[in-house]
Structures are given as structure tokens and as C-alpha cells.
C-alpha positions in Angstrom: 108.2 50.3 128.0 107.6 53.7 129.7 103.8 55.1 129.4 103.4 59.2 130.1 100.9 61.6 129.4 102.6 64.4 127.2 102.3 68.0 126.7 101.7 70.6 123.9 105.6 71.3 124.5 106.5 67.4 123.0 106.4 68.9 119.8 108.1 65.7 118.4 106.2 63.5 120.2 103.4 64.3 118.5 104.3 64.9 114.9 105.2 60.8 116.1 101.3 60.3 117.2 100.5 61.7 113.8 102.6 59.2 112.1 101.3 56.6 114.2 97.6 57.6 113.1 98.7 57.8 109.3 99.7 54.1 109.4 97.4 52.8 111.9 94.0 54.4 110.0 94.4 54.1 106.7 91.5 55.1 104.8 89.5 56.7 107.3 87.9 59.8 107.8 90.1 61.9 109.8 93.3 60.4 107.8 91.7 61.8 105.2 91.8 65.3 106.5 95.3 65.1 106.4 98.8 65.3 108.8 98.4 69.4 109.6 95.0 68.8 111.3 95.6 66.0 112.8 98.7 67.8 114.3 96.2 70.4 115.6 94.1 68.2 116.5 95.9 65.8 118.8 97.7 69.0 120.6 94.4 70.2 121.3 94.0 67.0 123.8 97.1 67.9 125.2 96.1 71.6 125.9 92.3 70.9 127.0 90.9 70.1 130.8 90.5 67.0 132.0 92.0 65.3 128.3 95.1 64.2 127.4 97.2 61.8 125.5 98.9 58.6 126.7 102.0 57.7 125.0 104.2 54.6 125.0 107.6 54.6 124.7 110.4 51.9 123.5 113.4 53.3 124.8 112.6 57.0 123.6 110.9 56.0 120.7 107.1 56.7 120.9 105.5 53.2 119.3 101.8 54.1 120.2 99.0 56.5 121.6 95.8 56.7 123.2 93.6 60.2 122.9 91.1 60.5 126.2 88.7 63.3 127.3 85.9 63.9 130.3 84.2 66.7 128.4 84.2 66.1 124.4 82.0 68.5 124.2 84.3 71.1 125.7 87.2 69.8 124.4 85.4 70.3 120.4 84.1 73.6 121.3 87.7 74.6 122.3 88.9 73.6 119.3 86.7 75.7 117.0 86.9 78.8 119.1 90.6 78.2 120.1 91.5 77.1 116.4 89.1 78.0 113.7 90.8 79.4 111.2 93.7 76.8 110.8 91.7 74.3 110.8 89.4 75.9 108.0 92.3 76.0 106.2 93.6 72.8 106.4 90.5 71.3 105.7 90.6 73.1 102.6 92.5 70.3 100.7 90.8 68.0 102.1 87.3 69.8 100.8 88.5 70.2 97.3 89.7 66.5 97.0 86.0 65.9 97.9 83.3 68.7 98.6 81.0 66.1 100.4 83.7 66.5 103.5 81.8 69.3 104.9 79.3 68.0 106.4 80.7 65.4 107.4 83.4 67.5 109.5 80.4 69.6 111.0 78.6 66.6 112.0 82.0 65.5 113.5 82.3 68.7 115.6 78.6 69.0 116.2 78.7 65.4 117.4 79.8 65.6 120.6 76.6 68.5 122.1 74.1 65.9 120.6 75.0 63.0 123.1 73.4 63.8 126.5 73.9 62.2 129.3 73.6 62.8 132.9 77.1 60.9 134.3 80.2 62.2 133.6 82.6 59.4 132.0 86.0 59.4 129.8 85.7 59.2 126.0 88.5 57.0 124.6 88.6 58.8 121.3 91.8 57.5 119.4 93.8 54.4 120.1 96.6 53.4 117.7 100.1 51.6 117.8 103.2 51.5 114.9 102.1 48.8 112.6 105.1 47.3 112.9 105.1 46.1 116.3 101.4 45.2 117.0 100.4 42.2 118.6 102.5 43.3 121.9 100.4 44.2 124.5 100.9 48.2 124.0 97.5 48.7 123.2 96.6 46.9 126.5 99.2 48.4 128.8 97.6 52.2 127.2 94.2 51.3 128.3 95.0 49.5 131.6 97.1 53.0 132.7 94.0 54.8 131.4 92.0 52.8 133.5 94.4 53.6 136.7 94.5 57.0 136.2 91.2 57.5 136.2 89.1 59.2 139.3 86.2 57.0 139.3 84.8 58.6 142.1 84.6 61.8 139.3 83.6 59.6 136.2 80.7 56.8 135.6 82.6 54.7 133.0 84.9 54.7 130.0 82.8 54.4 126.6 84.5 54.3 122.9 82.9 54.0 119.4 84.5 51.3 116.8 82.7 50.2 113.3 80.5 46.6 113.7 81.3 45.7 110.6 84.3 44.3 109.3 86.0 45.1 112.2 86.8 41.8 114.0 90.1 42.7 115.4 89.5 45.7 116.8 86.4 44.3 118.6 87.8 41.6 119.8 90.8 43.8 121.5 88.2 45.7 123.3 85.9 42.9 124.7 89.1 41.4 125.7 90.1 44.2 128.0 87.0 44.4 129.8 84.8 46.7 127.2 81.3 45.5 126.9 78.7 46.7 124.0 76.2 49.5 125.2 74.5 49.5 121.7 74.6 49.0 118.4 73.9 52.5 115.8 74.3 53.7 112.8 75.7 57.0 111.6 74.1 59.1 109.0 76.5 57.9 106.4 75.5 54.2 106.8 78.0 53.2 108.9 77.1 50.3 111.5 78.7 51.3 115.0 79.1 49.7 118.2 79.2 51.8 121.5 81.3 50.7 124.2 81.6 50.9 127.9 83.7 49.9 130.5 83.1 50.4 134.3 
């Protein structure tokens, strides 16, 4: 099992991270927006300061990912000014499928200005690993070279959001690598949240 950051340039690579995302998140929101923005989306972290993507590989096979980033709100604002119009357009499906998806995509991209804090710290923003081989450690080995190739010195802490609510395995997974709830919140569509950190 090799673990690498990647680059806009693994094309491949990340039409797999998409895949990955597809199967791993069923029925959430940015599933929902569909496999061309998520394509732009996860290249974006590949493009944008201090963010990236961690990728393990079986052989040459990429079996899971983990999307990072010390300045969300950068790397959001870079999206929109870098990539506006595509993703406009591929949220158009999405939009017509449900009109109610617009605000919830600009609360998505607003989300990130709204948090202010004074240290600067790593957002673990997307984890996910090929359902078909879970229960192996990859996630684990993503976040403990995360954790290793981070310049603490630079940032306070690692912090994540996951659902509180029937959520149970995912939970557990972070409290077992070291994650420990900061609070408990609840978005403005009802959803319960827990915020994690890990220092």
C-alpha cells in the first residue's frame, strides 16, 4: 500500500477519487451534485495552496482518498473565481432535479468565511475508501500520513465535520484515531453535526 499526494495532472487518478466518492456517499449532498463537479471539485484541492489530496494505492490501483486544506476559505473562493461558470453549469442538473439545491450550494460555498477563528488548522474535508475493501486500515493509514505531514508548528489542530446521528461507524472511526468532539451543531437544514478536532 503506497500513500501520495497527487496532482491536477493524475487525471485518472481522480476521475478514480470520484468513483470512490460515488460509492462511498451515497445519498448525500454533494453526490447529488453529480460526477462533473465533483471532478472539478476534487482537482481544485489538488491546484490550491496549502491543500491537497492523499491517495492510497493497491499496486497502482487507487482504493481510497482523503481531501485536506489550511485555508477553506481560500480554497472555496478559488473555486468560484477560478471556476464559476462550469460549475454553474454543472449544477444545473442538479438544480432542475430539485430547485431547493441552491441554497443549499451557496450556503456550502458561503460556509467556509462564516467560521472564524484565530489559529490556523487543516480541515479534513472528504475521507472515503472503495466499498469493497473497507474494514482494512486505509482509512487509518490516510489520516495517520495526514497527521505526519502536517507542520504543526504552522497549524493548531486538525478539525472535521461528520452527521451525530445515525452515524455510528463513522464516529467511531474518528474517536478511534485520536479525534475528539469540539461540539455538537446543527445546520440550517436540521441536520445534527458533530465537530471534530485532533491536536
Amino acid at each position: 500500500m503506497q500513500i501520495r499526494n497527487i496532482s491536477a495532472k493524475d487525471n485518472d487518478t481522480i476521475d478514480a477519487i470520484v468513483s470512490i466518492h460515488l460509492s462511498t456517499f451515497k445519498g448525500f449532498f454533494l453526490t447529488f451534485m453529480g460526477k462533473r463537479f465533483l471532478k472539478l471539485m476534487y482537482r481544485s484541492y489538488t491546484e490550491y495552496k496549502d491543500s491537497g489530496i492523499l491517495v492510497a494505492f493497491d499496486e497502482d490501483n487507487p482504493v481510497g482518498f482523503l481531501a485536506y486544506s489550511g485555508d477553506f476559505s481560500g480554497l472555496y473562493k478559488y473555486m468560484i473565481k477560478k471556476r464559476l461558470i462550469p460549475f454553474a453549469w454543472y449544477s444545473l442538473g442538479a438544480f432542475f432535479r430539485n430547485p431547493k439545491i441552491f441554497m443549499r450550494l451557496l450556503r456550502a460555498f458561503l460556509k467556509p468565511s462564516e467560521v472564524k477563528r484565530t489559529e490556523k488548522y487543516i480541515e479534513l474535508a472528504s475521507i472515503g475508501v472503495d466499498p469493497a475493501i473497507q474494514s482494512k486500515g486505509i482509512g487509518t493509514k490516510l489520516i495517520e500520513t495526514l497527521k505526519s505531514n502536517i507542520d504543526f508548528s504552522k497549524y493548531a489542530y486538525i478539525t472535521l465535520e461528520t452527521d451525530a446521528v445515525n452515524n455510528d461507524a463513522a464516529n467511531h472511526f474518528y474517536q478511534k484515531n485520536g479525534f475528539v468532539i469540539e461540539r455538537e451543531f446543527e445546520t440550517k437544514e436540521g441536520r445534527k453535526m458533530f465537530e471534530y478536532r485532533w491536536s
